[in-house]
N, C-alpha and C positions, 0 to 999 in steps of 0.2 A: 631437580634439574640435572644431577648429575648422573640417574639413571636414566633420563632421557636420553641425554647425550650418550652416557654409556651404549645402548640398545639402537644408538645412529635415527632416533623417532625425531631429537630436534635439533638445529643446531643455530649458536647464538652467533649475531655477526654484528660486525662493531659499528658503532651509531654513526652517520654522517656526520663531518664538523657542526656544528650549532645547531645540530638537534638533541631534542634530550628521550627521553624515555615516557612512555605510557604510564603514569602509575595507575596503582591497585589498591585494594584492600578487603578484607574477607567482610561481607554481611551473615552475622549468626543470630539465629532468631529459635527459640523454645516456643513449639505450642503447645498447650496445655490441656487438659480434659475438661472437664465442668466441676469434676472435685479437687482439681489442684494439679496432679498427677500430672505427670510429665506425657504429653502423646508422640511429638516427636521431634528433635532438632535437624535443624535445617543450615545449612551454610553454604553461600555462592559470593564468586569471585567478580568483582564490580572492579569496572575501569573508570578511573577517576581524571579530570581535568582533559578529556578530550577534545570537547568541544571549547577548551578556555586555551586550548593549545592550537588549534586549527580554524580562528574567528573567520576565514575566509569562504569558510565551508556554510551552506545555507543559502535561501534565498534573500534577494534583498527587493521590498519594496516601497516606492516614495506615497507618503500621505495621500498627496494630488494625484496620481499614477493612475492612469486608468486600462487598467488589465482585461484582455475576454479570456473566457472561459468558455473551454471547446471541447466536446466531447465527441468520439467516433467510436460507432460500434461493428462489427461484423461478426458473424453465425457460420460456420459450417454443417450446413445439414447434413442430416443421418452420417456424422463423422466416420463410424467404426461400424460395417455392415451385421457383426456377429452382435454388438448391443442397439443398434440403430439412435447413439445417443449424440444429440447435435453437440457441439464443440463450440462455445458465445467468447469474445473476445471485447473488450473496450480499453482504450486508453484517453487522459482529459489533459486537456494543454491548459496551464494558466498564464494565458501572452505566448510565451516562445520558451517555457519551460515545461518540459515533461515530469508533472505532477503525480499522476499514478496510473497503473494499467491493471490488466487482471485477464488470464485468459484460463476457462474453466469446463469442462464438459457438464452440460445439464442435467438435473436429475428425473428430467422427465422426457420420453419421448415425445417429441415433434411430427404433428402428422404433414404440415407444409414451411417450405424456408422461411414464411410471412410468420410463423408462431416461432419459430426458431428466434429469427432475429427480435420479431416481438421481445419477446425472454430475455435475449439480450440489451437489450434496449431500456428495459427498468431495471436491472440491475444498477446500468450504469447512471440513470437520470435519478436513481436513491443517491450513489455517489456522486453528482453533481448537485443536489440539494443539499447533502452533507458539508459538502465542502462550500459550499456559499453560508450555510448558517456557520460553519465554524472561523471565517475573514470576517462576517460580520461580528462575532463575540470577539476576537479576536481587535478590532477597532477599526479596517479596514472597506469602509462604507464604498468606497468610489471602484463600483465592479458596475460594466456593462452588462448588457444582454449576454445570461449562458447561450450558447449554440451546441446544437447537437446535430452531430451527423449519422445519415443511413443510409445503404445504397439498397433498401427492397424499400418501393414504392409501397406496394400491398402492407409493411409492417407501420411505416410512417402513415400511413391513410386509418390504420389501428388505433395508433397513440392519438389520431386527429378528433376522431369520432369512437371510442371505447364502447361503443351501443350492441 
């Protein structure tokens, strides 16, 4: 700490009244070879009691509760004229919370916006099956109809009839 500070890289500032501190502590772990032999040590700095410090942070949901799950995708075709590689986008609401998103350039070219979005569109409908199998392990049975959204007719007329 004190060559941090030294070299001005950090600098510590004193806690708010009635807060305390993040603790820590070193996880050190020996892998080994198949004859005993040491292959390599490993050691990382884990933050402990954060979440036992901050109970308000999380979602909260009731037994009875009944959440939709919404998914919206969009495509920018041939994003980048020098790779011609479409740009797919989704983000999934569960109720009125924003759950997860992802926006990713494809690794295939797209000959029409309808494949574009196509592409994007199962991406996101794996992650919205993901996410329903994992509220139901989870214990969380009382989910409506997912909805998914698209705005290329030709890619939804895709997903309707895959023929």
């Amino acid at each position: 700490m004190k060559a941090l500070e030294k070299n001005q890289i950090w600098k510590l500032e004193i806690l708010p009244p009635g807060k305390g501190t993040v603790g820590c502590r070193w996880v050190l772990t020996i892998k080994h070879n198949v004859d005993g032999s040491v292959e390599r040590y490993k050691a990382r700095l884990v933050a402990k009691r954060y979440l036992k410090s901050i109970p308000s942070k999380g979602l909260m949901f009731s037994k009875d509760g009944h959440m939709n799950i919404d998914g919206y995708t969009d495509a920018y075709w041939v994003g980048t004229v020098t790779d011609r590689r479409s740009t797919s986008g989704y983000f999934i609401f569960l109720g009125s919370y924003l759950l997860m998103w992802r926006s990713k350039k494809q690794k295939v070219i797209a000959l029409s916006s309808a494949k574009a979005e196509f592409r994007g569109m199962t991406k996101e409908i794996c992650e919205l099956l993901w996410l329903c199998r994992l509220l139901t392990e989870l214990g969380y049975r009382s989910m409506s109809v997912m909805n998914h959204f698209c705005d290329n007719n030709a890619a939804i007329a895709i997903a309707q009839n895959p023929i």
